[in-house]
N, C-alpha and C positions, 0 to 999 in steps of 0.2 A: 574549517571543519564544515562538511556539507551535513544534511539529513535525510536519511533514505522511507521514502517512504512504500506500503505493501498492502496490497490488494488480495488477500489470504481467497482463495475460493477453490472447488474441490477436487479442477486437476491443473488449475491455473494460476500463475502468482504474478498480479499487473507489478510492476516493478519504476517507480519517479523518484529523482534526487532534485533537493535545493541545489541554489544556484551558494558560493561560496559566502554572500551576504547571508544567505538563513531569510531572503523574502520572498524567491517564487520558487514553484515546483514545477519543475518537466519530466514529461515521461519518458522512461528510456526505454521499455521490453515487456514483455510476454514470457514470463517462463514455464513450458506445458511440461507437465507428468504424465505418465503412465498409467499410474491407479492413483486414488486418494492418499495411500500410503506408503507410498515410491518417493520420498523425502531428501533423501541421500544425494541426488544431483541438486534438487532445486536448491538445498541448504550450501552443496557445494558452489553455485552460482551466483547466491548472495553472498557469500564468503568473497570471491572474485571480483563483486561487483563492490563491496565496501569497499576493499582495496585500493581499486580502481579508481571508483571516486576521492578517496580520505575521509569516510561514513565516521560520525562522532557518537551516534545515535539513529535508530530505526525506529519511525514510529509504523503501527502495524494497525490497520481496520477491524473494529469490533463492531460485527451485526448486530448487533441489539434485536429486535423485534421492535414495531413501530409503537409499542406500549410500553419500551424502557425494559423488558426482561431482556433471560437470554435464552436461547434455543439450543437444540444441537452444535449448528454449526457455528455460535461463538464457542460451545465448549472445545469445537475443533479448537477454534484458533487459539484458546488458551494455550492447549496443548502442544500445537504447532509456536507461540510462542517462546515457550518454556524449553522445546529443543533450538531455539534460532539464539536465542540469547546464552544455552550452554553452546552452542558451535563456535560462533561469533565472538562472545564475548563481550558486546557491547550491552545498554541500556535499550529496551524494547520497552515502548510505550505503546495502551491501548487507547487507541483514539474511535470514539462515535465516527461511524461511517453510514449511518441510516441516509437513503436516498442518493448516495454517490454514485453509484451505477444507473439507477434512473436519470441522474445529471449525464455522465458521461455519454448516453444512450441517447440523449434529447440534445447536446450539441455535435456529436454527428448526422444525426439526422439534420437538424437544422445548416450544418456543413455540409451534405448535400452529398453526405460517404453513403454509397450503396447498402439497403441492408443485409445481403452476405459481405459486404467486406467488414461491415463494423464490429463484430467479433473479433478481428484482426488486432482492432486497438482499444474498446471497451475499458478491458482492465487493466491497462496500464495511464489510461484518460482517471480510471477510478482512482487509482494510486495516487496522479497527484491531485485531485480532488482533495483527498484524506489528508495529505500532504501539506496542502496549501489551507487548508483547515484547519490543520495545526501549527503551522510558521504565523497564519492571521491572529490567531489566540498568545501566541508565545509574544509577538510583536505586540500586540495591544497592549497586554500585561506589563510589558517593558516598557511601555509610554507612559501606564500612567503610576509607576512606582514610583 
C-alpha cells in the first residue's frame, strides 16, 4: 500500500506518492483547474491516480498560518477534504504544511530550474515535501514504540 500525498491550493493540486515501503515521497503531477470551484475533474484524477498507484491513504496539506491558526484557505481545504474522502473513500489526513512551498521554491532555485519554469513543478515538489513529512513522523513513531 502506497500513500498519496496533496498540495490543496487554489486552481492547483501538486499531486506525490510513497514509494511501496511507506519511506520516501516522489512527485508525480500538477493537476490545474479552471476556477477554484471546478472540483469534479481534479477529484476525478485523484480517484485515477489512487488506483493507479494502490493509495491506502491520502494525507492532504493544511495551511496553518505561521502563528498555528487557520485562515480562509485551510477552511478551503477542510472542505475540499471532506468531498475527497466522500469520492475516494479512503482516510484523508491533515498534515502541517507551513513552509513547504517556500522549501520546494528554494531547491529549485538552488537546482538551477529557471524561474518561469518553476511553477511547472513547485506543487508537486510541495506534495511530497508534505509527504515525506509525514512517512518521517509515521517512521519515527514506529521506531520507537
Amino acid at each position: 500500500m502506497r500513500i498519496m500525498g496533496l498540495d490543496y491550493g487554489s486552481v492547483t493540486v501538486g499531486v506525490a506518492v510513497s514509494d511501496a515501503l511507506q519511506l520516501t515521497a516522489q512527485p508525480v503531477e500538477v493537476i490545474k483547474r479552471k476556477g477554484e470551484n471546478k472540483l469534479r475533474q481534479t477529484l476525478a484524477r485523484i480517484d485515477e491516480l489512487v488506483e493507479e498507484y494502490e493509495i491506502g491513504c491520502i494525507v492532504l496539506g493544511n495551511p496553518k498560518n505561521m502563528n498555528n491558526t487557520t485562515g480562509e484557505r485551510a477552511e478551503k481545504t477542510v472542505e475540499f477534504m471532506h468531498k475527497l474522502s466522500a469520492r475516494i473513500g479512503l482516510e484523508v489526513i491533515l498534515w502541517d504544511e507551513r513552509l513547504t512551498t517556500v522549501s520546494a521554491m528554494n531547491v529549485l532555485k538552488e537546482g538551477g530550474v529557471r524561474r518561469e519554469n518553476r511553477k511547472i513543478y513547485v506543487d508537486k515538489l510541495a506534495a511530497a515535501f508534505i509527504l515525506q513529512g509525514y512517512l518521517d513522523s509515521k517512521n519515527h513513531r514506529a521506531e520507537n514504540d
